[in-house]
C-alpha positions as CSV (number, residue, x, y, z in Angstrom):
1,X,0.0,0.0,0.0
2,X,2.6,2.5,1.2
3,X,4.9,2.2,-2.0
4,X,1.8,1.9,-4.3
5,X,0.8,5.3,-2.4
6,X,4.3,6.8,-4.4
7,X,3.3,5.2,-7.5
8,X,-0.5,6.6,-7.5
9,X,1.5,10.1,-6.7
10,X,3.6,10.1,-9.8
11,X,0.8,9.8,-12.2
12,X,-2.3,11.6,-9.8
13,X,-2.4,15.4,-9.2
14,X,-4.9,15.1,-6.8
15,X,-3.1,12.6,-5.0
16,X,0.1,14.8,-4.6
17,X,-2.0,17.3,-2.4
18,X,-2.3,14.8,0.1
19,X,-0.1,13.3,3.2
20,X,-0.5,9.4,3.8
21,X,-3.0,9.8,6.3
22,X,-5.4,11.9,3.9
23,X,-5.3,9.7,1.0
24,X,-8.0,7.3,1.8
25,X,-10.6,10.5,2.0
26,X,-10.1,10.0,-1.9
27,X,-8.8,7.0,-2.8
28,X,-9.4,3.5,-1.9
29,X,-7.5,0.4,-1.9
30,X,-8.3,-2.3,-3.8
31,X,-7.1,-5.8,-2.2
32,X,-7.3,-7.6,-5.5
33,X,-5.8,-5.3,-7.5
34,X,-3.5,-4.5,-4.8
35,X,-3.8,-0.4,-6.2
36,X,-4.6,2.8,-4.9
37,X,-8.2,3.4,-7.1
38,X,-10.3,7.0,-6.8
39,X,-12.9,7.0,-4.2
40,X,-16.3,7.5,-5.7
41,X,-18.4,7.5,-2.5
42,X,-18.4,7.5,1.2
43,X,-16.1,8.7,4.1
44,X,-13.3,7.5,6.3
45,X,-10.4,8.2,7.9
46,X,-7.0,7.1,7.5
47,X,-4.7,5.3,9.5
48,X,-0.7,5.2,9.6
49,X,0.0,2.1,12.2
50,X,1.2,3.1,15.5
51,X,5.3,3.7,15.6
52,X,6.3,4.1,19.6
53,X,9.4,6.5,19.8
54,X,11.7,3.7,20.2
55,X,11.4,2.2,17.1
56,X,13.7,4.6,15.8
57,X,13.4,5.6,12.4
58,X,10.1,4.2,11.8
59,X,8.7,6.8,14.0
60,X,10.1,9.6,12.4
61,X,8.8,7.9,8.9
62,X,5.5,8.0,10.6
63,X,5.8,11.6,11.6
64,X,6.9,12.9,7.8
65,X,4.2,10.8,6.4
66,X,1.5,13.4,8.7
67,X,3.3,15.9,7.2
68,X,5.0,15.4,3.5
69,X,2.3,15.7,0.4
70,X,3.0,13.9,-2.4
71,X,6.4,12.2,-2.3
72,X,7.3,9.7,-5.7
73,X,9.7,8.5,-4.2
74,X,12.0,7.3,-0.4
75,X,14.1,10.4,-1.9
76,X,11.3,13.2,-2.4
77,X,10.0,11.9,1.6
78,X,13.6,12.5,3.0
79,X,14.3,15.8,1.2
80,X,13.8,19.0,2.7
81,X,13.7,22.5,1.5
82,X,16.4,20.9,-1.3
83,X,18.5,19.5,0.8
84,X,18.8,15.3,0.9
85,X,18.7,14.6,5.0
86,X,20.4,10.6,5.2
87,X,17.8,9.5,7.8
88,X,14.1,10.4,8.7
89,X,15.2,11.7,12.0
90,X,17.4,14.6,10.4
91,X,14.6,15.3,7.9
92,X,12.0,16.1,10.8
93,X,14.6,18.5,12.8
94,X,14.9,20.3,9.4
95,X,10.8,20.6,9.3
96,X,11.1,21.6,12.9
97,X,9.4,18.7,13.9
98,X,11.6,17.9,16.8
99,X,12.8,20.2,19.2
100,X,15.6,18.6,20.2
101,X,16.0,16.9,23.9
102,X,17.5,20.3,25.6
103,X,14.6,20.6,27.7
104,X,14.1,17.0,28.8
105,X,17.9,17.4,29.7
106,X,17.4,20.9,31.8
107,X,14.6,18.4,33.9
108,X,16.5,15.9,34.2
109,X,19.5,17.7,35.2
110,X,17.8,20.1,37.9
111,X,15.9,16.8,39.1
112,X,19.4,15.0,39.7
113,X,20.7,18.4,41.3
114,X,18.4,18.1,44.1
């Protein structure tokens, strides 16, 4: 589903305007087919399976695929403002997805201090 998703965005328009998690609001999969097919009818809602923190960088794949519209390609997901991040965690710090840990560490350090 989730490469098919890239393939249905390099021949779609519509489909580009949408993240992963919007796509079934206008398309549906077919099983038999196994293909993203225009939704004629009906409503639902998305869902990207669950990705806990730890999993590493299948969490931060889960967060850019809330955010990115439209990606053809692994590539187009991991590239940001033009620049090619090598993992999913660098590419959401560039869309200021993650703050960075400074703050959990300012807690933990004044919680250790006293």
């Amino acid at each position: 589903m989730f490469t098919e998703w890239m393939q249905m965005n390099s021949v779609n328009e519509e489909a580009r305007s949408l993240t992963y998690a919007e796509f079934p609001t206008k398309f549906v999969w077919s099983k038999q087919q196994k293909q993203w097919r225009p939704r004629k009818s009906g409503k639902t809602i998305g869902r990207i399976t669950y990705a806990p923190p730890t999993s590493g960088e299948r969490y931060y794949l889960r967060m850019l695929l809330n955010t990115v519209r439209g990606p053809q390609n692994f590539e187009q997901i991991w590239t940001i403002d033009n620049v090619m991040h090598s993992t999913f965690k660098s590419a959401c710090y560039a869309l200021g997805l993650l703050d960075g840990d400074k703050e959990w560490n300012r807690t933990v350090g004044n919680s250790s201090s006293t």
